[in-house]
mmCIF file as Biopython writes it, N, C-alpha, C and O atoms, coordinates in Angstrom:
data_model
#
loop_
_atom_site.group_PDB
_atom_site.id
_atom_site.type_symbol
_atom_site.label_atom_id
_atom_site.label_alt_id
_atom_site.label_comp_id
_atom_site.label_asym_id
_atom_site.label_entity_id
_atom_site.label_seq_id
_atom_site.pdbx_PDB_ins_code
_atom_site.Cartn_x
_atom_site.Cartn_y
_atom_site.Cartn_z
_atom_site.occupancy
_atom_site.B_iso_or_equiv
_atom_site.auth_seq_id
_atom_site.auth_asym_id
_atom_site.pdbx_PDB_model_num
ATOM 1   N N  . UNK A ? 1  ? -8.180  7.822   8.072   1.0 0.0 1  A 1 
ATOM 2   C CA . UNK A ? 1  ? -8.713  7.684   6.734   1.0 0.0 1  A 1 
ATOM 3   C C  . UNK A ? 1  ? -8.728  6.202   6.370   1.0 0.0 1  A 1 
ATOM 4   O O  . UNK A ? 1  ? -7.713  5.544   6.598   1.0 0.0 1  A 1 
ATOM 5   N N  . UNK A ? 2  ? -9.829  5.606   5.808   1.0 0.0 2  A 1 
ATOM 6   C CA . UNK A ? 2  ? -10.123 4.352   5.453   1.0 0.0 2  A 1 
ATOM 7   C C  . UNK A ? 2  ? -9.644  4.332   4.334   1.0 0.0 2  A 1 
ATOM 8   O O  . UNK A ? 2  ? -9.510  5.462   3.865   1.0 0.0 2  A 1 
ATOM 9   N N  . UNK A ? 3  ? -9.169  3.132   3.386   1.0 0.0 3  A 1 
ATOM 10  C CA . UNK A ? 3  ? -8.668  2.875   2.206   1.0 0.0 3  A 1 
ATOM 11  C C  . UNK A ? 3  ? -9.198  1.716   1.625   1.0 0.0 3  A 1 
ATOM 12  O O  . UNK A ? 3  ? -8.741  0.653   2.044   1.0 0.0 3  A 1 
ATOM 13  N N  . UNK A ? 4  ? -10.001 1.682   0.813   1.0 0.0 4  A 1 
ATOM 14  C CA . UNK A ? 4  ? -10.210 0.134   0.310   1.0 0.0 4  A 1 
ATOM 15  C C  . UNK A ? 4  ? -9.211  -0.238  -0.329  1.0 0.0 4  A 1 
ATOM 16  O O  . UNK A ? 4  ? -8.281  0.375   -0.852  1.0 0.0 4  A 1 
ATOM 17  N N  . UNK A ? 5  ? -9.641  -1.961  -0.194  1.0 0.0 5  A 1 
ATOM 18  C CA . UNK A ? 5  ? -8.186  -3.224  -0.859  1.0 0.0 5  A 1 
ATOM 19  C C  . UNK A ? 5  ? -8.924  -3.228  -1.524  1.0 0.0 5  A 1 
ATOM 20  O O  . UNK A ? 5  ? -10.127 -3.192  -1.268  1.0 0.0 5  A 1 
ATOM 21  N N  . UNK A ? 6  ? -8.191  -3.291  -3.040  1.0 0.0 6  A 1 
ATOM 22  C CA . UNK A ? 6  ? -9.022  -4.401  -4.217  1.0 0.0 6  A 1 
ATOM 23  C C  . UNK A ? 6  ? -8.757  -5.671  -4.236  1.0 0.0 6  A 1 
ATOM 24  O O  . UNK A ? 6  ? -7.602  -5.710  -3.814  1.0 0.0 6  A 1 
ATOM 25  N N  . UNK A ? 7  ? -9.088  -6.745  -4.457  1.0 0.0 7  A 1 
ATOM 26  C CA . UNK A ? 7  ? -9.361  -7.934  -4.177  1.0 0.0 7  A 1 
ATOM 27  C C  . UNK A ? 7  ? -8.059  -8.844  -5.008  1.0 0.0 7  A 1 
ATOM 28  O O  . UNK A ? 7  ? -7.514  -9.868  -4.594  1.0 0.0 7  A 1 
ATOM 29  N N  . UNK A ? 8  ? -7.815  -8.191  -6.136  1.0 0.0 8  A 1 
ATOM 30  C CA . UNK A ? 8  ? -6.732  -8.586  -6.705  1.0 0.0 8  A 1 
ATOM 31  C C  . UNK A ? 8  ? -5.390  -7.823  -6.882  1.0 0.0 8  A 1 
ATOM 32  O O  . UNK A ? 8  ? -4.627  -7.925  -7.843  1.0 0.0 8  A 1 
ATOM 33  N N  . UNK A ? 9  ? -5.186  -6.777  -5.411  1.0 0.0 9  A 1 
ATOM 34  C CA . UNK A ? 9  ? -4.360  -6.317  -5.667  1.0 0.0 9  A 1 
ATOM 35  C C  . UNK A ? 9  ? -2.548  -6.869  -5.686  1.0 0.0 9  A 1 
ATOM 36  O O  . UNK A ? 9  ? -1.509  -6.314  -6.044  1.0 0.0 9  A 1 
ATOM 37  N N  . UNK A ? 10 ? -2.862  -8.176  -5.125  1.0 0.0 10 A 1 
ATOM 38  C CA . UNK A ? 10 ? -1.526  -8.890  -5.811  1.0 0.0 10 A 1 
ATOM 39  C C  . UNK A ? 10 ? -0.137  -8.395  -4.302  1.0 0.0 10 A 1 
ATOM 40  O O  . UNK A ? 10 ? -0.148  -7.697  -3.289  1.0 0.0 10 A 1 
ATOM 41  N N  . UNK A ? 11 ? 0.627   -9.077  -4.866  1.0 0.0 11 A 1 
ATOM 42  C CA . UNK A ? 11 ? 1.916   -8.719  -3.451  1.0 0.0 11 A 1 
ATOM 43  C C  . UNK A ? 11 ? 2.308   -7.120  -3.494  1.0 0.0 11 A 1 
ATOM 44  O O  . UNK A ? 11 ? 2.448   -6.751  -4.660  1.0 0.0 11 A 1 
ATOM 45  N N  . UNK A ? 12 ? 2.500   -6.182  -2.627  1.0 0.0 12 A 1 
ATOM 46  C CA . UNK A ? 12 ? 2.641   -5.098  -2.528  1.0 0.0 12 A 1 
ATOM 47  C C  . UNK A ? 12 ? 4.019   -4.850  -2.076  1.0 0.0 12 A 1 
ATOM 48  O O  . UNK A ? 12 ? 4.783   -5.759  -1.749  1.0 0.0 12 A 1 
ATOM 49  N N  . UNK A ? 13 ? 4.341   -3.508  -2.064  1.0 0.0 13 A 1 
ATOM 50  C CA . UNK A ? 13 ? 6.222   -3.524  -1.525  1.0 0.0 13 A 1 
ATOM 51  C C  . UNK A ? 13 ? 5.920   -1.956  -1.358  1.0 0.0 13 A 1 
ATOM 52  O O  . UNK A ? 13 ? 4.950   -1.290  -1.719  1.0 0.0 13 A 1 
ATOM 53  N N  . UNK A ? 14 ? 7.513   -1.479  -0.445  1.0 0.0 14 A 1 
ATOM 54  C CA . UNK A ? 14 ? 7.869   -0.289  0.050   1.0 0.0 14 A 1 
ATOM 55  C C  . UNK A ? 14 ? 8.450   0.055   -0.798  1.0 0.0 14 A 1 
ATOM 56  O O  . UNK A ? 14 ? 9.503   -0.493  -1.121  1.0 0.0 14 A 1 
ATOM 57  N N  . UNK A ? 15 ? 7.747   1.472   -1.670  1.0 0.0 15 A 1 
ATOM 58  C CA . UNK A ? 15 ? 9.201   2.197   -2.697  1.0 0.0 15 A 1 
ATOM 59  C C  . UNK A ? 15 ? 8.954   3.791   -2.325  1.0 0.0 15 A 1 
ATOM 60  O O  . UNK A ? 15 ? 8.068   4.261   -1.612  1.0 0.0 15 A 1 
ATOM 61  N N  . UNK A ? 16 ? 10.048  4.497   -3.056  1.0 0.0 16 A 1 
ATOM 62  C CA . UNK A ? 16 ? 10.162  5.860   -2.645  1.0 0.0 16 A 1 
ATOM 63  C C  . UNK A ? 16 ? 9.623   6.372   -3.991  1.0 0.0 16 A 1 
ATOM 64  O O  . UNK A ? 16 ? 10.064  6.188   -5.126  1.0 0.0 16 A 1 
ATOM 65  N N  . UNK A ? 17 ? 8.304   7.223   -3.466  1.0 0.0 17 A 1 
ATOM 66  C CA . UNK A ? 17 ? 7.453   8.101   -4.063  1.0 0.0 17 A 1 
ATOM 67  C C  . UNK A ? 17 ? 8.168   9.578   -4.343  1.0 0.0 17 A 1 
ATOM 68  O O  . UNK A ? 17 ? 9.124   9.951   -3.662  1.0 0.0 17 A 1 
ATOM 69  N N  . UNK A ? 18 ? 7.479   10.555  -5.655  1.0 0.0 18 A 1 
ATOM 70  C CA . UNK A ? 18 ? 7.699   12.156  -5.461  1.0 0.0 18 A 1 
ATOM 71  C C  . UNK A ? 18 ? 8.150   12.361  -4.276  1.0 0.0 18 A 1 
ATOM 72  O O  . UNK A ? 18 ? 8.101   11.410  -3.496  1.0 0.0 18 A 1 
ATOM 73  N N  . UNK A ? 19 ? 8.693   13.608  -3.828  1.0 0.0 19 A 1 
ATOM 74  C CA . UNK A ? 19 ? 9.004   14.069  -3.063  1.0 0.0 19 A 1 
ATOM 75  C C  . UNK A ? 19 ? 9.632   13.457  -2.020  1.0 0.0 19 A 1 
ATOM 76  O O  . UNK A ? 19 ? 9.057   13.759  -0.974  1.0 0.0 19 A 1 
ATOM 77  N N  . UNK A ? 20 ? 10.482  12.789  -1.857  1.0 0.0 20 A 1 
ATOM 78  C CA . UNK A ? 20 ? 11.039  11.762  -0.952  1.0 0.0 20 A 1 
ATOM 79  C C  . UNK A ? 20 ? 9.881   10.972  -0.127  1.0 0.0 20 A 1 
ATOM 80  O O  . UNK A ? 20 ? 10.531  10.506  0.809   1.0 0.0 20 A 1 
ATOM 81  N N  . UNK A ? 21 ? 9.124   10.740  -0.024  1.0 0.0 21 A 1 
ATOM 82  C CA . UNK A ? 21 ? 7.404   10.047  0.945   1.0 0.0 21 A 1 
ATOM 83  C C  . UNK A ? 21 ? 7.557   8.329   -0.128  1.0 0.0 21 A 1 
ATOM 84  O O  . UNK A ? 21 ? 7.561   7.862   -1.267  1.0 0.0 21 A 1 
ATOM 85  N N  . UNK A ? 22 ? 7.662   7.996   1.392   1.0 0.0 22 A 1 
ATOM 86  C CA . UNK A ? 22 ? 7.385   6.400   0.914   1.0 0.0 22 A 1 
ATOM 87  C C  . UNK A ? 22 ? 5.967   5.627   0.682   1.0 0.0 22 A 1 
ATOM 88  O O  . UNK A ? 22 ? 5.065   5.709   1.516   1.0 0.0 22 A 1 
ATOM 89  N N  . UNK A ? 23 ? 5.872   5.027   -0.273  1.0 0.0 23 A 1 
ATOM 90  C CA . UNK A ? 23 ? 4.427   4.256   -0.801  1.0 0.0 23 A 1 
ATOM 91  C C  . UNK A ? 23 ? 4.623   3.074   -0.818  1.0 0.0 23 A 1 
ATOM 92  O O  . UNK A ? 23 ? 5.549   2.381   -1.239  1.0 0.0 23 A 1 
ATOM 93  N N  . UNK A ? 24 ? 3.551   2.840   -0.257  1.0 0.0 24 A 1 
ATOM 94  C CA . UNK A ? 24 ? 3.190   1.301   -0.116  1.0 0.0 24 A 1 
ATOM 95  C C  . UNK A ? 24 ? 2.580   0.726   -1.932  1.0 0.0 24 A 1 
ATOM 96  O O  . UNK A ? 24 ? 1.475   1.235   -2.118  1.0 0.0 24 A 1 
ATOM 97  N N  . UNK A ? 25 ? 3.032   -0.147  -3.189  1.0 0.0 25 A 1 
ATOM 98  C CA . UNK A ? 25 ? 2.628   0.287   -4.078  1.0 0.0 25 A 1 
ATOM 99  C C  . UNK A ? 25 ? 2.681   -1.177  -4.435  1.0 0.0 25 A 1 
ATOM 100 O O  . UNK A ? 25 ? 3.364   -1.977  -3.795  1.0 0.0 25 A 1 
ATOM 101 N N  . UNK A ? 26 ? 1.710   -1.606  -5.801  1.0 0.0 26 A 1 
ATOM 102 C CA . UNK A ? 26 ? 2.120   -3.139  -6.135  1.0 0.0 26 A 1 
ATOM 103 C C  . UNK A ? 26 ? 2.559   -3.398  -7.440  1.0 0.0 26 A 1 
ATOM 104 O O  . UNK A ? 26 ? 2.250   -4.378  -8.118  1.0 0.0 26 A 1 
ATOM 105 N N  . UNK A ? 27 ? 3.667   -2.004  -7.920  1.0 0.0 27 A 1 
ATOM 106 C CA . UNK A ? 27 ? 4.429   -2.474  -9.253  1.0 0.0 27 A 1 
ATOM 107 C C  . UNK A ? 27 ? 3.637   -2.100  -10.445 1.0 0.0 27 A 1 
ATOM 108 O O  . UNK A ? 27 ? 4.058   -1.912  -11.587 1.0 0.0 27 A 1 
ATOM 109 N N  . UNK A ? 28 ? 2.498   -2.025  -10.030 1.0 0.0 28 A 1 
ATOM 110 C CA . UNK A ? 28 ? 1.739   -2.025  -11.496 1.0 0.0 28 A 1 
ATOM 111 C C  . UNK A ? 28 ? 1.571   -1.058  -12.001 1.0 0.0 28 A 1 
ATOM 112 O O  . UNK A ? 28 ? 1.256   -0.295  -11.087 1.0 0.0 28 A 1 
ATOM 113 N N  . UNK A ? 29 ? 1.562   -0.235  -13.400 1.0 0.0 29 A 1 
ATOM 114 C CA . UNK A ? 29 ? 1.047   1.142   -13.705 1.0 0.0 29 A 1 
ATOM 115 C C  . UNK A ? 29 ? -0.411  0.989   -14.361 1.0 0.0 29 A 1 
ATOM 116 O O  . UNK A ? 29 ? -0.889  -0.094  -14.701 1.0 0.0 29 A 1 
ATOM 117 N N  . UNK A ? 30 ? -0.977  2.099   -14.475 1.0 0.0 30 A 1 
ATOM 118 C CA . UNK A ? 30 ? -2.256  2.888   -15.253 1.0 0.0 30 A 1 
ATOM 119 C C  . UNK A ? 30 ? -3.545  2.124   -14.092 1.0 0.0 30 A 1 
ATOM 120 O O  . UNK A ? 30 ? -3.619  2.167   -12.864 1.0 0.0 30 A 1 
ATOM 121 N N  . UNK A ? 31 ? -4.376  1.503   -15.059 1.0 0.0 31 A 1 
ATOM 122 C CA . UNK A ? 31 ? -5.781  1.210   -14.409 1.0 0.0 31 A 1 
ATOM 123 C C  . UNK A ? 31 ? -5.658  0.109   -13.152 1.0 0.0 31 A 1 
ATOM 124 O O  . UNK A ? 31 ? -6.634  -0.126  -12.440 1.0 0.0 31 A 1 
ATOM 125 N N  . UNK A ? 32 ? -4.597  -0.425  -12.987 1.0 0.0 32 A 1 
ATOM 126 C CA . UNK A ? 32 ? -3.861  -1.917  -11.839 1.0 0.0 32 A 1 
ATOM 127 C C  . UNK A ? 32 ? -3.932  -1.154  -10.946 1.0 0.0 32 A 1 
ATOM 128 O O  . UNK A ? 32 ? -4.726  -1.405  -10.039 1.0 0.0 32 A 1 
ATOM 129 N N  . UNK A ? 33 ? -3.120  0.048   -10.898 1.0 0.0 33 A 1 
ATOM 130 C CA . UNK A ? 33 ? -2.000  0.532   -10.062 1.0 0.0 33 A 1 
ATOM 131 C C  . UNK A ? 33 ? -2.687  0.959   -8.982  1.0 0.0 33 A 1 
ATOM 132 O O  . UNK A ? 33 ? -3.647  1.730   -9.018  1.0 0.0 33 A 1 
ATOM 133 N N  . UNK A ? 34 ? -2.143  0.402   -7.886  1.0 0.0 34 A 1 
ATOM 134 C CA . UNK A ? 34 ? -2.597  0.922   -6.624  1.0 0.0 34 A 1 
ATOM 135 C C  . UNK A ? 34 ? -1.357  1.272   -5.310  1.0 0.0 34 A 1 
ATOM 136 O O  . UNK A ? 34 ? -0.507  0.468   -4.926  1.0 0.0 34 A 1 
ATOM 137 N N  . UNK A ? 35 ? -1.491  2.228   -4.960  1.0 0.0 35 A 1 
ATOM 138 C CA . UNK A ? 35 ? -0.643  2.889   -4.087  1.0 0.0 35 A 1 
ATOM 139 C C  . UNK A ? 35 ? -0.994  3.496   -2.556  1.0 0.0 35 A 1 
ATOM 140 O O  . UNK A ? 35 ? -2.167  3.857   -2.464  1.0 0.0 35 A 1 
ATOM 141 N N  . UNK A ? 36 ? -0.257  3.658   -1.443  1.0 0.0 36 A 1 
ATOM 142 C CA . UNK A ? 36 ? -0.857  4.253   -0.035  1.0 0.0 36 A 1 
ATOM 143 C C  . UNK A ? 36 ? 0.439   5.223   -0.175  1.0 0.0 36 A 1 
ATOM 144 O O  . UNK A ? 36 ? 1.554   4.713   -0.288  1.0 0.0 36 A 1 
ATOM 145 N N  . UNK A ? 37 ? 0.211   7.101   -0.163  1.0 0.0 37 A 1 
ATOM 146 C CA . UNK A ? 37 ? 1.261   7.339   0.638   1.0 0.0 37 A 1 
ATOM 147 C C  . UNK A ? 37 ? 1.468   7.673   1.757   1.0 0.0 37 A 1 
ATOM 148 O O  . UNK A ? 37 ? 0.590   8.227   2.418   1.0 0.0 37 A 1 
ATOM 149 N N  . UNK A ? 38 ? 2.952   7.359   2.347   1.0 0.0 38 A 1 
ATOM 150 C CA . UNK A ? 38 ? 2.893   7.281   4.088   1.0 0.0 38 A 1 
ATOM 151 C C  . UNK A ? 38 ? 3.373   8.022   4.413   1.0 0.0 38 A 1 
ATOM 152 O O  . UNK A ? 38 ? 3.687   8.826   3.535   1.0 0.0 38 A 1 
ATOM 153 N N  . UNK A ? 39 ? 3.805   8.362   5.832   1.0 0.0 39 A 1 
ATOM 154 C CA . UNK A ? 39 ? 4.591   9.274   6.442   1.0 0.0 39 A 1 
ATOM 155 C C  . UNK A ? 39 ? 6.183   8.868   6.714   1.0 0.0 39 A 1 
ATOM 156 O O  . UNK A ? 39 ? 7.139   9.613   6.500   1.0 0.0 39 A 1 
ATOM 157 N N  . UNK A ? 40 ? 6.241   7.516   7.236   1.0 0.0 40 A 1 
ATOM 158 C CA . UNK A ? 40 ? 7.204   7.158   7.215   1.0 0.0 40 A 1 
ATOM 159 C C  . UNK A ? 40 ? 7.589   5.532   6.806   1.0 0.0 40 A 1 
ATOM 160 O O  . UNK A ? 40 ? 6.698   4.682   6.814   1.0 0.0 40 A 1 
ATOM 161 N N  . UNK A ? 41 ? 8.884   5.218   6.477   1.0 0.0 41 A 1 
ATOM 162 C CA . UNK A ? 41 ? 9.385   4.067   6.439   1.0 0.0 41 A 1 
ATOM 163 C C  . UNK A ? 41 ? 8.455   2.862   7.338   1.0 0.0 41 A 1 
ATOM 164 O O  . UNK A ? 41 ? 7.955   1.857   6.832   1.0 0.0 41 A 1 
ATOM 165 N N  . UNK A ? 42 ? 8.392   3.183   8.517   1.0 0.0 42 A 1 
ATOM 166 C CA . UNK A ? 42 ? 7.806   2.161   9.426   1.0 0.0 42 A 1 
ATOM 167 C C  . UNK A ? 42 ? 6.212   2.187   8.892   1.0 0.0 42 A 1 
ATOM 168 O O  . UNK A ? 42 ? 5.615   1.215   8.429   1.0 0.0 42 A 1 
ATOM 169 N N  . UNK A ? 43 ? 5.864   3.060   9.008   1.0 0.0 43 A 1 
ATOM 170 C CA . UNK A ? 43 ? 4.442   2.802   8.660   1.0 0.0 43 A 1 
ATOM 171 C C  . UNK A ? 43 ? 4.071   2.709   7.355   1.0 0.0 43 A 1 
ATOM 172 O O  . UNK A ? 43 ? 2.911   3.064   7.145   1.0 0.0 43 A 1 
ATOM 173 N N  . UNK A ? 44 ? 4.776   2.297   6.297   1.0 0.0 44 A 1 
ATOM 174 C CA . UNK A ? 44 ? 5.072   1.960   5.036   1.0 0.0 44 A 1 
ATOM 175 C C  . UNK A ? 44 ? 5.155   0.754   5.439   1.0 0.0 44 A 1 
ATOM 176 O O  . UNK A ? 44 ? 4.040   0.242   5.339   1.0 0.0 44 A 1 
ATOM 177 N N  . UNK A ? 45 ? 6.177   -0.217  5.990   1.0 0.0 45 A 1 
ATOM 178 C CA . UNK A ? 45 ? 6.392   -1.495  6.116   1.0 0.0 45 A 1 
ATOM 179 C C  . UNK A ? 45 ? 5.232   -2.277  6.832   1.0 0.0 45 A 1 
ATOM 180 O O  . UNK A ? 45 ? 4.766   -3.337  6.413   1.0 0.0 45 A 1 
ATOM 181 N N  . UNK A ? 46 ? 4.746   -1.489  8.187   1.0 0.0 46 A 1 
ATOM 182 C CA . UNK A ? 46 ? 3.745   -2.540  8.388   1.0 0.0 46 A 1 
ATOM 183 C C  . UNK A ? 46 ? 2.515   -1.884  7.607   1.0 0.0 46 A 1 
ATOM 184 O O  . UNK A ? 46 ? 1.647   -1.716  8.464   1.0 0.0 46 A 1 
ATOM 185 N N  . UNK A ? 47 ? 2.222   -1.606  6.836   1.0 0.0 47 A 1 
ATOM 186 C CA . UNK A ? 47 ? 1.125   -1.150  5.556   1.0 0.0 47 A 1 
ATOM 187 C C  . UNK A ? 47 ? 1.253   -2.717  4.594   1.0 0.0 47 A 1 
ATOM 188 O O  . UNK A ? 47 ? 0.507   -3.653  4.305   1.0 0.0 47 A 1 
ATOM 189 N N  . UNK A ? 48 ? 2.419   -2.379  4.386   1.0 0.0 48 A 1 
ATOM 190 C CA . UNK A ? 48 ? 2.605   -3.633  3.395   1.0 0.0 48 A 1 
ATOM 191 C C  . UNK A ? 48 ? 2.851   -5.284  3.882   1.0 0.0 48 A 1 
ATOM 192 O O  . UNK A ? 48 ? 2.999   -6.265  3.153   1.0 0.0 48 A 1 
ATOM 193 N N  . UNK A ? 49 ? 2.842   -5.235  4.843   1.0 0.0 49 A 1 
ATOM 194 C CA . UNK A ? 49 ? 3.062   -6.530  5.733   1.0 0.0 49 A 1 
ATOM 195 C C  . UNK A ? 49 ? 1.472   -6.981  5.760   1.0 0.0 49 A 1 
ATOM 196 O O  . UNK A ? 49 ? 1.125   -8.110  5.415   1.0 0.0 49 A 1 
ATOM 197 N N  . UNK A ? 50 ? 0.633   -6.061  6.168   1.0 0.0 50 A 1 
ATOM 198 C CA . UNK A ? 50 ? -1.296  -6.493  6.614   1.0 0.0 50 A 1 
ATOM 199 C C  . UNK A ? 50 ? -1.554  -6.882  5.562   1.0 0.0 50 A 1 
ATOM 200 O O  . UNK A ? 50 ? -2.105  -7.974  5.419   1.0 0.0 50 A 1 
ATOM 201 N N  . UNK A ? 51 ? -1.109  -5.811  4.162   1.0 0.0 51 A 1 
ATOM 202 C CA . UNK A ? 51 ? -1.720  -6.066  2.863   1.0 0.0 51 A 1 
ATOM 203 C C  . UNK A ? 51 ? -1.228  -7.774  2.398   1.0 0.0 51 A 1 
ATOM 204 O O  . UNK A ? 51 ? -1.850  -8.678  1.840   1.0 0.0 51 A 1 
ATOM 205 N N  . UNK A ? 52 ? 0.141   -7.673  2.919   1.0 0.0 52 A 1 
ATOM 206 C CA . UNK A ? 52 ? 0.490   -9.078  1.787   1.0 0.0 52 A 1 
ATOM 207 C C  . UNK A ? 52 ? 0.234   -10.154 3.056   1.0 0.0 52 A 1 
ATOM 208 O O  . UNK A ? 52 ? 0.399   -11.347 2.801   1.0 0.0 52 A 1 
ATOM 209 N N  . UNK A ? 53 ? -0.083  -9.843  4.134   1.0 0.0 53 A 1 
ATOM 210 C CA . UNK A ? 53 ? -0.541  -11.032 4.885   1.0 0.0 53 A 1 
ATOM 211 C C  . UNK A ? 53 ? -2.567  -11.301 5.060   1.0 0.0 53 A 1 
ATOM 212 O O  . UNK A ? 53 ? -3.299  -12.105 5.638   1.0 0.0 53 A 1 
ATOM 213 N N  . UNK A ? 54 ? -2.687  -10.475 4.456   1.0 0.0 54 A 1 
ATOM 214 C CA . UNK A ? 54 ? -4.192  -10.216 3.871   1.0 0.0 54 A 1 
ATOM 215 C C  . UNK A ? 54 ? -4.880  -10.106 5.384   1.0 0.0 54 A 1 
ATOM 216 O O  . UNK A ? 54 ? -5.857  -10.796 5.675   1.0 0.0 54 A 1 
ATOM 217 N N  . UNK A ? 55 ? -4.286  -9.189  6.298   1.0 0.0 55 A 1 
ATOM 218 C CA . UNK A ? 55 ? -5.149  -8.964  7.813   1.0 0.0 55 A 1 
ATOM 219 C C  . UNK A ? 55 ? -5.722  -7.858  7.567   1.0 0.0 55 A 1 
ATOM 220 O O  . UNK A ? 55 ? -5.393  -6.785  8.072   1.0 0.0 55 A 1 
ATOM 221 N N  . UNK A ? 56 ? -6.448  -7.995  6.927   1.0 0.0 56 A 1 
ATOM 222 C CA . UNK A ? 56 ? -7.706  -6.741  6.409   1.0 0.0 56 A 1 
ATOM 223 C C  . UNK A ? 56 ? -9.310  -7.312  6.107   1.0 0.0 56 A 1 
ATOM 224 O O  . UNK A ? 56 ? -9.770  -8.451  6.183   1.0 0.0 56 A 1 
ATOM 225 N N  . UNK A ? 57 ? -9.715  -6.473  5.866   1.0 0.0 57 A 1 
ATOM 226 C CA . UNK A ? 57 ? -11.495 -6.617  5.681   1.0 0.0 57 A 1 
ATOM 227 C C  . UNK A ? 57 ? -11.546 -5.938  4.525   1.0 0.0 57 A 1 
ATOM 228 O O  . UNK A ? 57 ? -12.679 -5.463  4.440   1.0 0.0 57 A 1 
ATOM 229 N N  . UNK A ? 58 ? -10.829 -5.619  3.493   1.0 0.0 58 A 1 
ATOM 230 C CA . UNK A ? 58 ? -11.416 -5.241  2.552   1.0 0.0 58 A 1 
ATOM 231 C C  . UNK A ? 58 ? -11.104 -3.663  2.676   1.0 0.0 58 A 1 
ATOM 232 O O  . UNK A ? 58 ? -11.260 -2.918  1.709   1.0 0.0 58 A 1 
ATOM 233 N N  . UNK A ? 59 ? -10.707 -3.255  3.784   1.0 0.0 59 A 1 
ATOM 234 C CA . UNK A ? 59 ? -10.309 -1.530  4.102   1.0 0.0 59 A 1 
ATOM 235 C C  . UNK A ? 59 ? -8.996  -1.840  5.099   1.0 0.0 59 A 1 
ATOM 236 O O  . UNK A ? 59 ? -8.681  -2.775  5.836   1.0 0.0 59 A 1 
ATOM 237 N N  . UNK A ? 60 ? -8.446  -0.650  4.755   1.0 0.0 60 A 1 
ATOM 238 C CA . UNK A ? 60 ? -7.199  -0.499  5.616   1.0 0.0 60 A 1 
ATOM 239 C C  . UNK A ? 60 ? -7.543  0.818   6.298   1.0 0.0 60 A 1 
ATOM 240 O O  . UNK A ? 60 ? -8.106  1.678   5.622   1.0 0.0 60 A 1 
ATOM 241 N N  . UNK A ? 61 ? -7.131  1.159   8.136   1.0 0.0 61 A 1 
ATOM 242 C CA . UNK A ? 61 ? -7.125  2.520   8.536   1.0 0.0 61 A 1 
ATOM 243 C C  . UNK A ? 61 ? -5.664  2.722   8.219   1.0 0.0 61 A 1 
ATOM 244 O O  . UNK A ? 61 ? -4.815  1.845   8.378   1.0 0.0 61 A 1 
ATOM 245 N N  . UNK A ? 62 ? -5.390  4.126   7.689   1.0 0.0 62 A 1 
ATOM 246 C CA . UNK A ? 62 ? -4.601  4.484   7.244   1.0 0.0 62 A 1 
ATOM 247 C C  . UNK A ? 62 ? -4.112  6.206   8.357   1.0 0.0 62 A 1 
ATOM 248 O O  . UNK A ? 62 ? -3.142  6.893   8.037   1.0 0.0 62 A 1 
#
């Protein structure tokens, strides 16, 4: 599954979502807020590593 970046989505981090599932998320609530949820810890961390090292095109495979 492809995911678009928004352009200003700002530094992102690993937090624990509903149901114990970790999200890749950037702090922000309502119309900002942007979130990935993952399967695990690891693929939470390097989620958020591409995003805040900006090794993307504008989409993430997810």
């Amino acid at each position: 599954m492809r995911i678009e970046i928004p352009q200003n989505v700002g530094k992102v981090r690993v937090a624990m979502g509903l149901g114990g599932k970790y999200v890749v998320w950037n702090g922000k609530q309502g119309k900002h807020e942007f979130s990935i949820i993952c399967r695990n810890r690891k693929e939470a961390q390097e989620l958020a590593e591409k995003i805040n090292k900006k090794r993307h095109d504008g989409e993430i495979e997810v």
